[in-house]
N, C-alpha and C positions, 0 to 999 in steps of 0.2 A: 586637637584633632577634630576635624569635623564631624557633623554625624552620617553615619553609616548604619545603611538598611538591609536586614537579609528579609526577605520572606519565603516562607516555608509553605511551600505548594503539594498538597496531600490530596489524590483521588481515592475514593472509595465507593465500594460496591458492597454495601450490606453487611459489613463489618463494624457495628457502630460498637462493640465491645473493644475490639485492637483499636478503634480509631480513640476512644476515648482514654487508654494508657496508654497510645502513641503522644498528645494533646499533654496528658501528665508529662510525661518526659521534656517533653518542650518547656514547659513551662518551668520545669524546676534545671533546665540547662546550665552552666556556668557560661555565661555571656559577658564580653568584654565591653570594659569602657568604652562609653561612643556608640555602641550596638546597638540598635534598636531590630525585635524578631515581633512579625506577626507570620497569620498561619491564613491560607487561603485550602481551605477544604472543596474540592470538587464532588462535588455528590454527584455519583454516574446513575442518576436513575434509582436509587433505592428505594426499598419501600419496606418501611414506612420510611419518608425523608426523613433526610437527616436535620436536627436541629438542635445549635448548639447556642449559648447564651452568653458570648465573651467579645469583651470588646476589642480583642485584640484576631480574633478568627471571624472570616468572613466564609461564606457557602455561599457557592455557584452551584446551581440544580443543573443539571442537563434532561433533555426530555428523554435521552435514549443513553444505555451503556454504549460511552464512545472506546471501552478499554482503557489500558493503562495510559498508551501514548498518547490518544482523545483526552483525556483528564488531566495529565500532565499541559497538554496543550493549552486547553481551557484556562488551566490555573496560572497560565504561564501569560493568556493576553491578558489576564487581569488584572495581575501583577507589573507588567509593562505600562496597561492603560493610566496607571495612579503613579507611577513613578517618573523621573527625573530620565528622561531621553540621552541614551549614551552614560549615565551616573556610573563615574569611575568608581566610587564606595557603595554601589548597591548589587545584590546578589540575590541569585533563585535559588534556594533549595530546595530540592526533588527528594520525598521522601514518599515512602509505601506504606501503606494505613496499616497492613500487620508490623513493621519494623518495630522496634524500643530502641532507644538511644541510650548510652553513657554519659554521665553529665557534661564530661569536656569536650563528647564530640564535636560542636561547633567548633567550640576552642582552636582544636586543633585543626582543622578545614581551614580556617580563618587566617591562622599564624602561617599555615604554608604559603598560601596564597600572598599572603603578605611579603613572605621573604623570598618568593619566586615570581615576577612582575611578569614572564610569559606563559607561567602558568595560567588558565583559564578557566580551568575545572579544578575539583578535589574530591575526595571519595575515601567516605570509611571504609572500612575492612569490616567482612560480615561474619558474624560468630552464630552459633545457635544458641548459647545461653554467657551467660556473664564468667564460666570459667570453662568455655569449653576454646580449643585453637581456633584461629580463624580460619574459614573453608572459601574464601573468594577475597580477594582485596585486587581487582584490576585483572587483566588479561590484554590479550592479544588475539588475533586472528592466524590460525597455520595456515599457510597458504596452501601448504599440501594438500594436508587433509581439510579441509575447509572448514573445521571443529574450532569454537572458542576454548580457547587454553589458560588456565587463571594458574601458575606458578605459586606455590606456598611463600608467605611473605618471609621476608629476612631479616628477622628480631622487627624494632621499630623504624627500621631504615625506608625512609619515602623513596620511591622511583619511578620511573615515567610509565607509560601503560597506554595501550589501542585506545582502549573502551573501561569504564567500570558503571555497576552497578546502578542504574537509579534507583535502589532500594535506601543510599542517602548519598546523592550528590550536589555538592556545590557548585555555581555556574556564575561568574560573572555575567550581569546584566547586559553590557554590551556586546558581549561575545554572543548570545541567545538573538540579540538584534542582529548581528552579524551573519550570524548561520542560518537562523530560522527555526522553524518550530520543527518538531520531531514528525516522521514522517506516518501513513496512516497503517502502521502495522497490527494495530489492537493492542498485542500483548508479544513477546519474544523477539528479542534483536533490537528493539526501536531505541534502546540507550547504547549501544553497540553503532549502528549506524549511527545517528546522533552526535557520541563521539566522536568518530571518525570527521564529521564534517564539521564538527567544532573546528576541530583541529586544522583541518584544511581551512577553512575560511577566514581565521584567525592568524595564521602561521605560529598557533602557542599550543601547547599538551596538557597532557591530562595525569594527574599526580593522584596513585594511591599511597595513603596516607593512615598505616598502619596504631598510631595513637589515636585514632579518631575511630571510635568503636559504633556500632549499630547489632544489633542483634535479631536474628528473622532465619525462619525456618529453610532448613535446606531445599536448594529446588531438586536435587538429582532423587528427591525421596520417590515412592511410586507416584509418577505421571501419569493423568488421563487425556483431557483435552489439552493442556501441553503439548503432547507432542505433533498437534499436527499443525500449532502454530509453528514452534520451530522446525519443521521438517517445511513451512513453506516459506519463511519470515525467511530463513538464512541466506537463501540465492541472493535478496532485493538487498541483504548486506554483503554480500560477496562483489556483489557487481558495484557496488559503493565502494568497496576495499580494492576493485582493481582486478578480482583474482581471474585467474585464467579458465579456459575449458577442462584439463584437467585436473584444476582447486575442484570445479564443479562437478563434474563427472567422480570422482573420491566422495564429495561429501553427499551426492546423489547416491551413492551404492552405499555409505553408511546406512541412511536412512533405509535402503531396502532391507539389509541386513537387519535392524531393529525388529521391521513389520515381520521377517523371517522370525526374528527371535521370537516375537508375540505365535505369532500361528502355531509354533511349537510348542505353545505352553497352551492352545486352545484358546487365543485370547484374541477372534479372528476381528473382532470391536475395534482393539488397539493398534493393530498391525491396519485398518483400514485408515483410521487416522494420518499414517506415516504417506501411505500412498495417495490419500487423497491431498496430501500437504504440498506432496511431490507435484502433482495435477496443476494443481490452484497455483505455484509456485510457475510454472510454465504457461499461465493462462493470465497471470498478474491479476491473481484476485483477491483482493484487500478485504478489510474489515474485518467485523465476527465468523466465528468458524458458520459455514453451513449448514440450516438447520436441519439437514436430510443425516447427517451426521449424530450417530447414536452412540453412546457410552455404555455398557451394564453399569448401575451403581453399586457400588462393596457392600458387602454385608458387615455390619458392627462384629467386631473382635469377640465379644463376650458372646454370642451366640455359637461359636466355632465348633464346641461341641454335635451340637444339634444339629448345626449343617454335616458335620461330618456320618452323622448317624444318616441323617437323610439321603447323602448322597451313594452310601454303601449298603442301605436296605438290608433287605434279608441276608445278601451272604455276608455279611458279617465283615470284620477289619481283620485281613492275614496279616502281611509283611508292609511295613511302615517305614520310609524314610524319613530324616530331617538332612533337607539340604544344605548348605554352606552359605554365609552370606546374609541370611536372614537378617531384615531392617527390625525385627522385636526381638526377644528375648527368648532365645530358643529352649533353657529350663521351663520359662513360662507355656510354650506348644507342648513340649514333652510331658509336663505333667496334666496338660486335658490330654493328651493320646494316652497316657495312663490310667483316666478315668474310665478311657473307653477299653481295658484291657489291652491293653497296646504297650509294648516298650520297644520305641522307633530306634529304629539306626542311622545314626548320623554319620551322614557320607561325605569326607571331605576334599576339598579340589585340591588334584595331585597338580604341582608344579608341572609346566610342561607348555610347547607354542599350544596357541591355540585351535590349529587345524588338527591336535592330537583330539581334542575337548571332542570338535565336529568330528573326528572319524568314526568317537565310541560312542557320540550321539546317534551316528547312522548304524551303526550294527546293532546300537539297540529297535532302533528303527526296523532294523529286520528279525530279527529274534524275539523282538517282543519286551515289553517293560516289566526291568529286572524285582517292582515292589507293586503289591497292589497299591498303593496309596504311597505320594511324596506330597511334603507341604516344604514348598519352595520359593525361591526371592523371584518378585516378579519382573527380572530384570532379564528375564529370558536367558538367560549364561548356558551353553551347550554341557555345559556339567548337569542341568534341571531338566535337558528335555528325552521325552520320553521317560525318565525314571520310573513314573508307577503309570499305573490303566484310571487311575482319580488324580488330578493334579489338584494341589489348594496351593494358590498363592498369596502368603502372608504377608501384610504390610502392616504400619502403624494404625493406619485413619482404617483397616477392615481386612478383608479376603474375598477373592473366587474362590468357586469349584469346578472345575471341567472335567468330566466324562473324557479320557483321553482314544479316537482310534486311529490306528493306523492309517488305513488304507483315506480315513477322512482329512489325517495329517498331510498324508503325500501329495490329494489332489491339491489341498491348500495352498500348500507350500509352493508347488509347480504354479500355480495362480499367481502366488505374490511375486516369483521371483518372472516369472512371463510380462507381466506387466511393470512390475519396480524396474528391470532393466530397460524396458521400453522406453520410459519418461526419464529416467537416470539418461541415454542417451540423449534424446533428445534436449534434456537441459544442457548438454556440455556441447551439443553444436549447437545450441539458438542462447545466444546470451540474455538473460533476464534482465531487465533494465533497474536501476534503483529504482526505489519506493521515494518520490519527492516528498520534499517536508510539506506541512501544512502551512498556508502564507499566513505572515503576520498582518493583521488588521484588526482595527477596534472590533470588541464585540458587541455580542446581542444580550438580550434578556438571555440566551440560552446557551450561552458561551462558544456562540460559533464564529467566522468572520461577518461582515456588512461591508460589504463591497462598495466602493463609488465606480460610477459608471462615465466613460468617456466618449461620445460620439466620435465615428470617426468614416466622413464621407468623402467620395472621389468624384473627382468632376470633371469633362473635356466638353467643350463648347457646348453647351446648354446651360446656360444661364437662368433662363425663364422656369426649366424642370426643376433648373438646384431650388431656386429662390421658393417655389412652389413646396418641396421637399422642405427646406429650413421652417419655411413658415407650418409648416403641421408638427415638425418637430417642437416647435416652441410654444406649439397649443395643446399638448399631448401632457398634462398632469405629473405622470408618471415620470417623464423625464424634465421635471423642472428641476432648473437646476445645473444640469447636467451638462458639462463644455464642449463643444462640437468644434472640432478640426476639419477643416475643408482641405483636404489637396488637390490645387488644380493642376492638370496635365496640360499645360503651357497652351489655354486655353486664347484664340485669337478672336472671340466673339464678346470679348468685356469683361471676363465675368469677373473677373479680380476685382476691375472698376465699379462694377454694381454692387460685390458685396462690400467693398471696401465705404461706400457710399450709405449705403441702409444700416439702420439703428439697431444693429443685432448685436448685442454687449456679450453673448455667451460664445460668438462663434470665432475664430480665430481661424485665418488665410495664410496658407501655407502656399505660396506662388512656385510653382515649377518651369524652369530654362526652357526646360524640353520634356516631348509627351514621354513619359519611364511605365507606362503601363503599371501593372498590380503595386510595382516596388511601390510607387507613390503611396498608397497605404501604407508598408512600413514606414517610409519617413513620416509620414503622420500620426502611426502610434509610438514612433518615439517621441516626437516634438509633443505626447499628451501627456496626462496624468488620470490617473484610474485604478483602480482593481481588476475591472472588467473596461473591455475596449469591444462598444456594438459597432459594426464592419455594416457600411449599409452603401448598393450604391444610389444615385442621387436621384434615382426616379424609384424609392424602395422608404416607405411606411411602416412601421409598426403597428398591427393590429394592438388598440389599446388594453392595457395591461399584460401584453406578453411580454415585454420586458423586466415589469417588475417580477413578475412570476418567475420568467429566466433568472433575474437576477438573486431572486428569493434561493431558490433552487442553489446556486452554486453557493452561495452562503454556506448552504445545510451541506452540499458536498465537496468536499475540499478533494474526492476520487475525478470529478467532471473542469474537465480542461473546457469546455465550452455547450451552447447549446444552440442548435439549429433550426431557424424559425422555417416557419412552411411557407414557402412561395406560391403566393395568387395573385388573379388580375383583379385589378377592385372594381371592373364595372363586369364581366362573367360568372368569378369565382370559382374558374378553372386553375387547377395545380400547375404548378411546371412540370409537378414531376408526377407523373401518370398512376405512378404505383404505389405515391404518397399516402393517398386519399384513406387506405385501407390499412396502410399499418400500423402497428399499435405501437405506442411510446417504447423508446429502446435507448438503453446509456450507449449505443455502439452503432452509432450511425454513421454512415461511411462517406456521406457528402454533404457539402456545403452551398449555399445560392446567395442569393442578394442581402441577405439580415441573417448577421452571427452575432452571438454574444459570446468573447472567448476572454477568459483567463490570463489575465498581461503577462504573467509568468512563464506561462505555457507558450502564447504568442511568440515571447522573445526567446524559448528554450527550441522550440524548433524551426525557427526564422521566417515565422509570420509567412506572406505567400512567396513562393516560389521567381526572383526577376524573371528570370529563361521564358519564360511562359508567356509574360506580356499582359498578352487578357486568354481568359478561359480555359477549365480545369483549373485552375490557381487554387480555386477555393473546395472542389472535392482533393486535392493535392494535400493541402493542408488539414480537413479531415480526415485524410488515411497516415496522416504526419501526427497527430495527435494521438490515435488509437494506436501506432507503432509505438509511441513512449508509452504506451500503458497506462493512458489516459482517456477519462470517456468522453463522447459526446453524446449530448442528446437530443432526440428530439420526440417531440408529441405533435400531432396534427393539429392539434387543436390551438398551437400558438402561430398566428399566422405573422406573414411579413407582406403589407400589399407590394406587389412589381409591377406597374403602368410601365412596360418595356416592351415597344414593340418588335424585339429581337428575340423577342421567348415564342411570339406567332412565324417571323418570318428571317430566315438568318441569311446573312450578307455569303460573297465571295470571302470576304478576310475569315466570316467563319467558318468555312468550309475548311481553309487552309490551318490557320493558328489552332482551331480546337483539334481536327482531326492529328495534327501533328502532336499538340499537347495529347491527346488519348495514347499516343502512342510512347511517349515517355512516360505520361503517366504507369501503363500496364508496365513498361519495362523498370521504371523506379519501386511498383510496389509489387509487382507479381514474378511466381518461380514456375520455373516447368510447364507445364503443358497450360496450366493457368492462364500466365501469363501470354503464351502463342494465339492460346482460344480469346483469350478476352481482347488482345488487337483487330483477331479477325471477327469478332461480333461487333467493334466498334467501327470498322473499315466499311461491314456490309450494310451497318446501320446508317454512315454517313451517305454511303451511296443510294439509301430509300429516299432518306431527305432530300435530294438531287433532283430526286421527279425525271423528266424529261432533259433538263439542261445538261448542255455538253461543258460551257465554261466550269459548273458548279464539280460534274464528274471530275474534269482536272484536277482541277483545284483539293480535291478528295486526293486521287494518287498522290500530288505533289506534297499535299502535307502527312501522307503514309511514308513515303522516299526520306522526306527531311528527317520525321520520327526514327527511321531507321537507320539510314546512313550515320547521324549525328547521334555521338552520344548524348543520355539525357542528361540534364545537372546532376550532381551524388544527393544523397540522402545523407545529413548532420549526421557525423560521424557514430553518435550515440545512439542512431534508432536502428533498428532492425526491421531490414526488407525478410520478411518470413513469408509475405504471398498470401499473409491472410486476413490485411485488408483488403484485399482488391479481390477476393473471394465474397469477401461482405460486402462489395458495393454491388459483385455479379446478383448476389442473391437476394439483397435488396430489391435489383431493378425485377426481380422474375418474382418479387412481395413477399420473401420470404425468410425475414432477417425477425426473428422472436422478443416478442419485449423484454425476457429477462436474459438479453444477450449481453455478457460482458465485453471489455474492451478487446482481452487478448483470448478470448476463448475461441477454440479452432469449431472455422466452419467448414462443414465437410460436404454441404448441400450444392456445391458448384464442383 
C-alpha cells in the first residue's frame, strides 16, 4: 500500500497546557501501517508564543486571533502548500487544542473512510471524560426550528450526518480543495456550514463514527461570549442550508427568548449578547465579537460564601431556595448555606408544557419573589425567575449575584422583547446571505492568502492611449510580472495590429467581432488567471504602490471582495468624484471608477459588470453587487488611480442617454420605496444641470429617463439581495457622509 499522510491541524489561543496533552495523545495514537501523522499547530496570537521542539509539529504564528475557523484555515493552507495536489491517501485533521483523543480514534476515522469511498469526512463522537456517554457524535439542521439537533448515538453504529464537530474531524485532502476553506465566522457554526458545502461540492457525506472517541468539555455548560456568536453565526449557516423565512423567523424568536431568559435572572450583559448577535447577523458582520460588547466575569466558586454574606448585608439570610438543574453539586451549595445558618429548600420543576412554567413565573412577577435568596442554573428556565429578591447563579467555572427588582425586570424585559422581535422580523423577510469560505491560496509568513494579480484592460480605437497606458504598466515595479489581458471592442483603428506587432511578452490580445461594451471585461477575466483581477480602463494608471497596498490589504482580508482606487487627473489632481477628497477610508464604499482591484471569486460570484448597461454605472453597479453579498469594498483617498479621460471634464450625447438610463436601473436594481423614487429624481435633475443650456443634451436626459423606466432593468443574481441599502450608501456618500468604520451590510439611515 502506498504511503499515506494525515496531518493534524491544531489552532490554539493560550492554551499551551491542553495543547500540550492534546500533542501527548497524538503521539501515542494507534496509527496504521502506511500512515504517516504530523501535527501543524496554528498559534492564533498567544502570548507568550507558543513554542514547541518536534520534528514532526510545525507552528504557524499569526499576528492576530483569527478564531477558530481563521486557524483552522491557516493550518489548512499549510498543509495543502507541502502536500501532493489532489492526494487520493492524504487527509486534514481538524482537531481543538482542549480535546484528548482515545488511542484508536484515528484508527477508526481511517477504516470508515476506507470502507465508504463517498464518504469525505469522519468525525469522533465527543464524551466529557473516558467513561462518561457520548453527548454530540454529528447532527443535523431542523429546518423548523433552525436549532442544530445532535441525536444520541446508536451503540457503535456509523451513520450519515449534516455536519459534526471540528473538535476531531477527518477531511479528505481533495474534498478541502474542492470546497474551500471554512468561511469567516471566528468561532460557532463554521464546521456546520463547512459541512454542509463539503457535502455539496463533493456530492459525498459526512459519517459520525461512534468508535472513534475524543473527549472535550461540554459546550451547553454556562455560556458567555458564546452566545452571541451563535446567535449571529446561525443565520450565514441557515442561508447555506437553504432554510426558509420561517426556519429563520423560529430561530430568530429562540434567540430572543434566551436574552428574555437572561434579563429574568438579572443578567442583562448575557441577554445583550443574544440581541446584538441578532443585529450583527442582519448587518453581516464577521469576525471577533465587538469590543463595545462587555461580559461581568464569574466570581470563583470558593468564595460563594462571602459573596453571599456581601450581597444580603445587614438583614441577614431569611428563606433560601435551591433550584433544580443545577450544573454543581447541589449537597456541595447546601452545606455553604448551612454555614451561613441557612437550610435552603430545594424547589423542584413540576412536570407540565412550558407556558405552565411562564404563567407562575409571571404571577410571581406580580406578587413578589416567593424566597429571599435563590441560587439557581444559569440557564434562565422559567422555574428560576423571580424565585427570590437575590438571585445567585451557579455554575462550574464560578457565580453571579443580582439584586433582583421588579419594576427594573419589567422595563427590561419589555426592552428586550421590543427590540428582539424587531430584528427576529426583520431577519425572516431579508435573507442573510452565506458567509463565503476563505479562498485557498499560498501563504504568507502570517498564514493568510498572497494573491496574484491579473491586469485586465478595455480598449476601442485608441491605440496610441492603450500603448501609452501598457508601456507604464510595464515600468511600474509593483506590477512586474503581472499578465495583462487586453480586450478590444472590435477596434477599427489597428490596434490589434500594433499590439500584436510590439514586444510585449506579458500582455495577451483578446480580439472582439463586435464593440459588447463592459461584457468585454468579463470575457477577459475569464480568459485570465489571478487571485485578484485590476479592472483598469486604457487611459487609467496606478498611482505607484497602490496596488500593492490594495493587494496587501485583501491578503489580510478575506471580508473585502475588492478595493476602490481614487480617480484623478494627473496633470490637475482634481477627483472625479467631488466628495472623494474628504472622506475617510471605509470597507463600504458604494462605487466604482477607472482602477479596481476586486476578488476573482467575488468577480465571478456576482457576474462581474452588468452586459445591459453597455458603458456607465457598470462599475458603481457592481460595487453596490458586492456589498449586497456581504462583501466589503474599500477605499482610502490616498490610493490614487491617474484617469487622463477627457470624459470626466466633458461628457458626450451617448452619455447623456446610456448613463442617465443606467442611473435609472441602477436606483431601481438596488433601491426600495421612497429611496429608490428619490434617488432617480436626484439623478434625473442632476443630469439635467450638466446640460447647461443644450437642448440636444436635455433630450437626450428625458430619453434615457423614458428607457430607464419603460424597460425593465436586468435582475440582480438570484442570491443577492435588493434591501435599498446600498443605494442609500452611495446617496450618502455623494452628500460625504458614509463613516470609515461602516460595514458592508450595516443599515444606513442618514438618507
Amino acid at each position: 500500500m502506498a504511503a499515506r499522510r494525515v496531518t493534524a491541524v491544531v489552532p490554539c489561543y493560550n492554551r499551551p497546557g491542553d495543547l500540550r496533552l492534546l500533542l501527548g495523545d497524538v503521539a501515542a495514537l494507534r496509527v496504521p501501517a502506511g500512515v504517516a501523522v504530523d501535527t501543524i499547530v496554528v498559534d492564533n496570537a498567544s502570548e507568550p508564543p507558543i513554542r514547541l521542539d518536534s520534528p514532526r509539529t510545525a507552528v504557524v504564528r499569526l499576528s492576530r486571533n483569527a478564531g477558530g475557523s481563521g486557524g483552522f484555515n491557516a493550518g489548512m493552507r499549510h498543509a495543502l502548500a507541502r502536500g501532493t495536489p489532489h492526494g487520493e491517501g492524504e487527509f486534514v485533521w481538524l482537531l481543538d487544542s482542549d480535546a484528548r483523543l482515545d488511542p484508536g480514534a484515528l484508527e477508526a476515522l481511517l477504516a470508515e473512510l476506507d470502507a465508504d469511498p463517498v464518504a469525505v469526512a469522519a468525525a469522533s463522537s465527543l464524551h466529557e471524560s473516558p467513561d462518561s456517554p457520548p453527548f454530540e457524535a454529528g447532527g443535523y439542521i431542523d429546518r423548523s426550528s433552525g436549532e442544530y439537533v445532535q441525536p444520541a448515538p446508536n451503540g457503535h453504529a456509523v451513520r450519515r450526518v449534516e455536519y459534526a464537530a471540528a473538535c476531531s474531524l477527518l477531511v479528505r485532502r481533495w474534498a478541502v480543495e474542492r470546497a474551500g476553506l471554512m468561511g469567516r465566522y471566528f468561532v460557532s457554526g463554521d464546521d456546520v456550514e463547512w459541512c454542509l458545502r463539503l457535502a455539496r461540492a463533493t456530492g459525498g457525506h459526512v459519517l459520525a463514527v461512534p468508535r472513534s472517541r475524543a473527549f472535550h468539555p461540554r459546550p451547553d455548560r454556562m455560556r458567555t461570549v458564546a452566545r452571541y456568536y451563535a446567535a449571529r453565526n446561525a443565520f450565514g449557516t441557515l442561508a447555506a442550508a437553504g432554510c426558509g423565512a420561517r426556519c429563520r423567523l423560529r430561530r430568530a424568536l429562540r434567540e430572543v427568548g434566551r436574552a428574555a431568559c437572561q434579563v429574568m435572572l438579572g443578567r442583562d450583559d448575557l441577554a445583550r449578547l443574544h440581541l446584538r448577535g441578532l443585529r450583527d447577523a442582519l448587518d453581516g458582520v464577521r469576525g471577533p465579537m465587538p469590543p463595545d460588547l462587555r461580559v461581568e466575569p464569574p466570581h470563583p466558586l470558593q468564595t460563594l460564601e462571602s459573596g453571599v454574606r456581601g450581597a444580603v448585608g445587614a438583614r441577614g439570610i431569611g428563606r433560601v431556595a435551591l433550584g433544580p438543574g443545577l450544573d454543581v453539586d447541589a449537597d456541595r451549595i447546601a452545606a455553604i448555606m448551612r454555614k451561613l445558618a441557612v437550610n435552603p429548600v430545594r424547589v423542584r420543576e413540576e412536570p407540565g408544557p412550558q407556558s405552565r412554567a411562564v404563567r407562575r413565573s409571571l404571577r410571581r412577577l406580580v406578587g413578589g419573589p416567593p424566597h429571599d435568596l435563590a441560587i439557581v442554573s444559569p440557564r434562565g428556565r422559567p422555574v428560576d425567575w423571580m424565585a427570590g429578591r437575590v438571585l445567585v447563579t451557579v455554575w462550574r467555572d464560578g457565580y453571579a449575584i443580582r439584586r433582583i427588582g421588579r419594576r427594573g425586570r419589567v422595563a427590561a424585559l419589555a426592552s428586550v422583547l421590543n427590540k428582539g422581535l424587531g430584528l427576529a422580523w426583520r431577519l425572516a423577510v431579508r435573507r442573510p446571505h452565506p458567509v463565503p469560505g476563505e479562498p485557498l491560496a499560498p501563504e504568507n509568513g502570517d498564514g493568510v492568502p498572497r494573491g496574484s494579480v491579473a491586469l485586465i484592460v478595455l480598449s476601442y480605437n485608441r491605440a496610441a492611449v492603450l500603448e501609452r497606458t501598457l508601456d507604464q504598466l510595464a515600468a511600474d515595479p509593483d506590477l512586474a510580472g503581472a499578465p495583462i489581458v487586453v480586450a478590444d471592442n472590435a477596434s477599427t483603428d489597428g490596434t490589434v495590429d500594433r499590439l500584436r506587432g510590439a514586444p510585449r511578452d506579458r500582455v495577451t490580445v483578446l480580439p472582439l467581432e463586435e464593440n459588447i461594451g463592459v461584457e468585454a471585461y468579463n470575457r477577459a477575466v475569464a480568459a485570465s488567471a489571478g487571485d485578484y483581477v485590476l479592472i483598469l480602463d486604457d487611459d487609467a494608471q496606478p498611482d505607484r504602490g497602490a496596488v500593492a497596498a490594495a493587494a496587501a490589504l485583501l491578503d489580510a482580508r478575506p471580508d473585502l471582495a475588492a478595493v476602490a482606487l481614487h480617480p484623478r487627473h494627473p496633470q490637475t489632481g482634481a477627483s472625479e468624484w467631488a466628495f472623494a477628497p474628504r472622506a475617510e477610508a471605509t470597507d463600504a464604499w458604494p462605487l466604482m471608477g477607472c482602477g479596481n482591484l476586486v476578488r476573482r471569486q467575488d468577480w465571478l460570484r456576482v457576474g462581474g459588470y452588468e452586459p445591459a448597461y453597455f458603458l456607465y454605472r457598470n462599475d458603481t453597479d457592481l460595487a453596490l453587487k458586492l456589498l449586497a453579498a456581504g462583501r466589503g469594498v474599500r477605499f482610502d483617498p490616498a490610493w490614487i488611480v491617474w484617469h487622463d479621460s477627457p470624459a470626466a471634464a466633458r461628457k458626450s450625447p451617448r452619455w447623456f442617454s446610456l448613463a442617465t438610463r443606467n442611473w435609472v436601473w441602477l436606483c431601481r436594481r438596488h433601491g426600495r420605496g421612497w429611496t429608490r423614487t428619490g434617488a432617480i429624481l436626484k439623478g434625473w435633475a442632476w443630469a439635467h444641470r450638466l446640460a447647461g443650456l443644450s437642448i440636444l443634451l436635455h433630450s437626450r436626459v428625458v430619453g434615457g429617463v423614458l428607457r430607464g423606466l419603460l424597460r425593465a432593468p436586468p435582475p440582480l443574481p438570484a442570491d443577492l439581495e435588493n434591501d435599498g441599502s446600498g443605494l442609500r450608501r452611495l446617496l450618502a456618500a455623494r452628500r460625504g457622509q458614509v463613516a470609515p468604520s461602516s460595514s458592508p451590510r450595516s443599515p444606513d439611515h442618514s438618507a
